[in-house]
C-alpha positions as CSV (number, residue, x, y, z in Angstrom):
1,X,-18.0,56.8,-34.8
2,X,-19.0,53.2,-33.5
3,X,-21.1,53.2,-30.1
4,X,-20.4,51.6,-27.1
5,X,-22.5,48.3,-27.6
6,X,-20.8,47.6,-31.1
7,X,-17.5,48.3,-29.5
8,X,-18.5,45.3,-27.1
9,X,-19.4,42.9,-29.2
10,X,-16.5,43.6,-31.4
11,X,-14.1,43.1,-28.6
12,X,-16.4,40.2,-27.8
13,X,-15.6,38.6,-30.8
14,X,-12.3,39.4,-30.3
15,X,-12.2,37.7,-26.7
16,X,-14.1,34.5,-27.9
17,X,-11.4,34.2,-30.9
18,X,-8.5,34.6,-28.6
19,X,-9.8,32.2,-26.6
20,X,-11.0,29.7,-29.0
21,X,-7.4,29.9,-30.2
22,X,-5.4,29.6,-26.9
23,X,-7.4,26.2,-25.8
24,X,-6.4,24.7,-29.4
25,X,-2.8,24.7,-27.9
26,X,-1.7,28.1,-29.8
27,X,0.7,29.9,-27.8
28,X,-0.8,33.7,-27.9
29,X,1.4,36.9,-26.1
30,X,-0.9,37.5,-23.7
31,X,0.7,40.7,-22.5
32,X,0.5,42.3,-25.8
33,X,-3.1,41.2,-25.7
34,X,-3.9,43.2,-23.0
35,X,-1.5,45.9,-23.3
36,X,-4.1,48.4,-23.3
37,X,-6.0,47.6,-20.4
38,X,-4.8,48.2,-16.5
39,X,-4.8,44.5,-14.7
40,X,-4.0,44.2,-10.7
41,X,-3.6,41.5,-8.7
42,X,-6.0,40.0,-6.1
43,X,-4.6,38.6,-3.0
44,X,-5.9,34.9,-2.9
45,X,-5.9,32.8,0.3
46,X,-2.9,30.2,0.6
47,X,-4.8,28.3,3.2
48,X,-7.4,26.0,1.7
49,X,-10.5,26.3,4.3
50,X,-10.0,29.7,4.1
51,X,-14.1,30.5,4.0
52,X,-14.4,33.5,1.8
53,X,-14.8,32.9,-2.2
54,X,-13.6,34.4,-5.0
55,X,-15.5,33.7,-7.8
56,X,-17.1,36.1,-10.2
57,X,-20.7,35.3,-10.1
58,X,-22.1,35.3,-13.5
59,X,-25.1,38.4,-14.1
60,X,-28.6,37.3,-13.0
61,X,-31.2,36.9,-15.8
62,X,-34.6,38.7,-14.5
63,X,-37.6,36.7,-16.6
64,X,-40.6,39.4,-17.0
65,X,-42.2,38.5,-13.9
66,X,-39.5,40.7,-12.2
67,X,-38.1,36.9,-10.8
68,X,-34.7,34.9,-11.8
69,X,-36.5,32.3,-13.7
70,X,-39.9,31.7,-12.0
71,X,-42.5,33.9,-14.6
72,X,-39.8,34.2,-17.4
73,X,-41.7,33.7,-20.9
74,X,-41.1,30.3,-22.1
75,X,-37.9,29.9,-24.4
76,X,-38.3,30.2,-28.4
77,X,-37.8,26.8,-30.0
78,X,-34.0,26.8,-31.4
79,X,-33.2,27.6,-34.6
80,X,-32.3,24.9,-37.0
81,X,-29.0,24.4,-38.0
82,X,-27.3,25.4,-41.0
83,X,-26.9,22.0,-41.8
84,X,-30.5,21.0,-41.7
85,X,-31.3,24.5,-43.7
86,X,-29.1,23.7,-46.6
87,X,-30.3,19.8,-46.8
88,X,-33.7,21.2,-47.0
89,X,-33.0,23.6,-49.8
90,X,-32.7,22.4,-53.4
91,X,-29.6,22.4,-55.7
92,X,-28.7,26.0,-56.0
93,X,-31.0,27.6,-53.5
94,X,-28.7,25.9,-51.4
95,X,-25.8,29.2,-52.2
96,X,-28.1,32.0,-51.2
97,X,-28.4,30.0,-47.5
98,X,-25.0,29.6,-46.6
99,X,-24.0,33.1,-48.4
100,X,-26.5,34.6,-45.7
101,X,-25.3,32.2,-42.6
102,X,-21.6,33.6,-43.7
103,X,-23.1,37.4,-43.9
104,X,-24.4,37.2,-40.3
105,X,-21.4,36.2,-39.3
106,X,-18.9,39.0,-40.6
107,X,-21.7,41.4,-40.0
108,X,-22.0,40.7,-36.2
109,X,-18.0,40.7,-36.3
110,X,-17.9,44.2,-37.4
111,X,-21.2,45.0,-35.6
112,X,-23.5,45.9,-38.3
113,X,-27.0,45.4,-37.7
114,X,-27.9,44.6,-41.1
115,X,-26.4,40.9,-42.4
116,X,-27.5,42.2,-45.9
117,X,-24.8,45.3,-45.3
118,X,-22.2,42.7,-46.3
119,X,-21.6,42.8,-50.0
120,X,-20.8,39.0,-50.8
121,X,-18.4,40.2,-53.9
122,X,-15.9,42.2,-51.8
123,X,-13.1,40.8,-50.6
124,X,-13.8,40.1,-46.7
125,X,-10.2,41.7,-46.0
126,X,-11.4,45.1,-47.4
127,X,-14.1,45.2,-45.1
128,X,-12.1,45.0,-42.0
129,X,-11.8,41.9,-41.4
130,X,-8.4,39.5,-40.4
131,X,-7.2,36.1,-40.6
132,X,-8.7,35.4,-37.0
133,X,-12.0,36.7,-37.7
134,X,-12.0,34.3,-40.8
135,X,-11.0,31.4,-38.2
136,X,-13.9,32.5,-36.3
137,X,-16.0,32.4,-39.1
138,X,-14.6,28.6,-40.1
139,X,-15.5,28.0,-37.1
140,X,-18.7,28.8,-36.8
141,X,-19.1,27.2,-40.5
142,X,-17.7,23.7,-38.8
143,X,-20.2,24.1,-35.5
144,X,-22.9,24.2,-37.9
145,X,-22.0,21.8,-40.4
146,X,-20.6,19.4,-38.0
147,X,-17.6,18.7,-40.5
148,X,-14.5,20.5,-41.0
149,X,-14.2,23.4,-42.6
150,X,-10.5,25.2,-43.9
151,X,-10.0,28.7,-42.7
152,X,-7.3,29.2,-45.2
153,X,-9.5,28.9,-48.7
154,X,-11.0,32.5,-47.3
155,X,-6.8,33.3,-48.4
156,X,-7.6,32.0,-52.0
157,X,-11.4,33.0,-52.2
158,X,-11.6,36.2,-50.4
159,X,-15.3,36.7,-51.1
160,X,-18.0,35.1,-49.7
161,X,-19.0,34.0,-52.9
162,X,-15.6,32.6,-54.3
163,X,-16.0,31.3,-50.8
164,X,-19.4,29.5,-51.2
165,X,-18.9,28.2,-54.9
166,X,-14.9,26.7,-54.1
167,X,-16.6,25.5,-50.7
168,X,-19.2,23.3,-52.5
169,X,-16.6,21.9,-55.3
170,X,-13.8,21.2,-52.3
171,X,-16.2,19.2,-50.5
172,X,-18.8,17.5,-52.8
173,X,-17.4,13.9,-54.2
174,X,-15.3,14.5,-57.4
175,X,-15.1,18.1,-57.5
176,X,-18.9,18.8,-58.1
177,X,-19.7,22.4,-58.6
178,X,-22.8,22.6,-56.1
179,X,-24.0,21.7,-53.0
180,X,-26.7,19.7,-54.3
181,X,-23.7,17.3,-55.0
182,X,-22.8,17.7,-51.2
183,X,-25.9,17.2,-49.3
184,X,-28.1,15.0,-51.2
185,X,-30.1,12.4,-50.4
């Protein structure tokens, strides 16, 4: 049985996808999204200068000190994209880092705690996950790379290793086999 927090961040996931999805122009049945959850309406002003709002407020983020902000430890220096982490890797060391970026992201899909959970030889759809997820995962691949990245190869190379090694020969100049070929100098 999965708890309450992976649950979330599964659904999360789900959520972020859909969205993602809908404000690329694809038409999702939003009904059947929500099919399982009870939605009511909230009477909204028709006036204007009505004065009462009705936004959600986004949660409050108490720093250490006990105050919103003031006393909050200073922020940890962000962590350097996957990008940067693969052109500072040679030839190919350059798998292993991109095999592990793709890891963390199926494992916080399904909510695992541990990235290294996720065999890289078994085929990504055995271990629960679907076509969106993958788009997800392309995604995050094309954030980080800033460069596009197919969803659809994860059809063909189901893996995340037949991922990695068809990744590096589909983008590298002439069909090179690494990423060396892809990021050098």
């Amino acid at each position: 049985p999965r708890d309450t927090n992976s649950a979330g961040r599964v659904r999360q996931a789900w959520l972020q996808t859909a969205g993602r999805l809908w404000t690329s122009g694809v038409d999702l049945d939003w009904p059947a999204f929500h099919a399982d959850h009870l939605r009511r309406r909230v009477p909204l002003p028709t006036y204007p200068f009505q004065r009462r709002r009705y936004w959600v407020e986004p949660e409050q983020r108490v720093g250490p000190a006990g105050g919103a902000g003031q006393g909050a430890a200073p922020k940890e220096p962000k962590e350097q994209t996957l990008r940067h982490r693969l052109e500072a890797a040679e030839g190919r060391e350059r798998h292993p880092v991109l095999i592990e970026f793709i890891q963390r992201a199926v494992a916080e899909m399904l909510g695992l705690d541990d990235p290294q959970a996720v065999d890289p030889d078994q085929s990504l759809f055995d271990v629960g996950l679907d076509s969106l997820n993958l788009i997800e995962v392309a995604a995050k691949l094309s954030a980080e790379l800033e460069q596009d990245v197919r969803a659809s190869v994860f059809a063909e190379h189901p893996t995340i290793r037949a991922y990695v090694e068809n990744f590096a020969a589909e983008l590298a100049p002439g069909g090179a086999a690494t990423l060396l070929d892809v990021f050098g100098n």
